[in-house]
N, C-alpha and C positions, 0 to 999 in steps of 0.2 A: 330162163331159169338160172344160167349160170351167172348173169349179170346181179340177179338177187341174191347170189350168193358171194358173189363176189364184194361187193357192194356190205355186207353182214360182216363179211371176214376183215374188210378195211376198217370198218367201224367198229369192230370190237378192240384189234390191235390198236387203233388210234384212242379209245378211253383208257385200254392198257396201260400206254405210254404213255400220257394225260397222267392218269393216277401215280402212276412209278414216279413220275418228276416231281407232282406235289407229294408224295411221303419224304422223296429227301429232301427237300426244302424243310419240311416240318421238321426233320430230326437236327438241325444246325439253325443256330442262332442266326437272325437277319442281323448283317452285321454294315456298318453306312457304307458308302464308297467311299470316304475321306479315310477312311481304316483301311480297306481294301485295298486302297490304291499306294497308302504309307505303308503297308505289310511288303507287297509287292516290290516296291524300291529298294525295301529293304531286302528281301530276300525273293528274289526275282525266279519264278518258273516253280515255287514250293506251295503247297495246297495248305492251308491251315484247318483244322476242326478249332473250330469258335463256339464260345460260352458266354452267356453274360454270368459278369462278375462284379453285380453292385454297379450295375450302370454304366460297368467299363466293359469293354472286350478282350477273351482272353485265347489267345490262336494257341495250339498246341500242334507240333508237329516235329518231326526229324531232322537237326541241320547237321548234317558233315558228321553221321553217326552218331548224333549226339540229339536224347528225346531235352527239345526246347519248347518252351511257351515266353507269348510276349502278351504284356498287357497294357492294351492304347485307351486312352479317355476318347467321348463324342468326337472329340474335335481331330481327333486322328493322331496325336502327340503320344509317342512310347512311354510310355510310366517307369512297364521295369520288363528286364527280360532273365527267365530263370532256365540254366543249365545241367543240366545231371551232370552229377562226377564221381566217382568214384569214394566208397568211404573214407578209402588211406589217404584222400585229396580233402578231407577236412585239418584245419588246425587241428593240435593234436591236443590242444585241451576241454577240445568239442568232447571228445568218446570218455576221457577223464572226467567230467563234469560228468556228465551220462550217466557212468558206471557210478561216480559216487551218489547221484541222488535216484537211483533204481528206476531211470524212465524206461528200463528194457535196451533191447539189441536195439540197433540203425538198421532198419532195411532200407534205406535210400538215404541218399544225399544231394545236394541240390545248390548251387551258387547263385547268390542273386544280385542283379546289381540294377539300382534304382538309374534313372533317369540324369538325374544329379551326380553320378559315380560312386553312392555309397553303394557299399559290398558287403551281405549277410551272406547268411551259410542256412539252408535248415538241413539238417536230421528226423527223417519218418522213422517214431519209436512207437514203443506199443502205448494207443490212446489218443495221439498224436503228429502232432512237426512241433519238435522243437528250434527256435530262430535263435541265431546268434551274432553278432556283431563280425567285422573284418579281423580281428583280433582273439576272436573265439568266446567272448563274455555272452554269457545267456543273458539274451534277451524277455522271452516271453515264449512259452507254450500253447500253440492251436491245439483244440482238443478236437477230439473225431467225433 
């Protein structure tokens, strides 16, 4: 009797565990190993929460206190990597532009810098991310 119970108790914790490992897999992006293993180099012992983003991958995670995401193509090559900073850490004709054409308050701000070394800025307003050039010139508005 005790072996059939025994025997019940293994096999119920081992679907347990079976099922707990496929939900997390289910809730994060299958993301290739050529990404996985370039994320890693790059930022070596850091866990990323992965998205697809239009066929690319987008890891979002915390470096050096600081909430970052990096976005790699299939082939595992870094596109762009975006920074939180600080609102006061925008140009300052980011918040001037803002105010005069009434996108609302900045709740966040964000640096981004392509691949290539160009450097945007956005600002989350209400409706929105407004994008802006290295220089502070508006670029274009994501709408929510």
């Amino acid at each position: 009797m005790k072996k059939i119970v025994l025997v019940i108790v293994a096999m119920s914790l081992s679907s347990v565990a079976y099922s707990q490992e496929k939900n997390d897999k289910e809730e994060g992006t299958e993301v290739p190993v050529i990404v996985e293993k370039a994320f890693q180099k790059a930022y070596p012992n850091v866990k990323a929460k992965w998205e697809d983003e239009d066929g690319k991958y987008e890891g979002s995670f915390k470096y050096k206190g600081q909430e970052t995401s990096v976005v790699y193509n299939a082939q595992g090559i870094l596109e762009e990597k975006e920074t939180e900073i600080k609102v006061n850490e925008l140009p300052l004709n980011i918040p001037v532009y803002i105010t005069k054409n009434k996108l609302g308050k900045i709740k966040e701000a964000a640096k981004i810098v392509k691949a290539d070394g160009t450097v945007n800025y956005e600002a989350e307003v209400n409706g929105g991310d407004a994008l802006f050039d290295a220089k502070g010139n508006f670029i274009k508005l994501h709408k929510d």
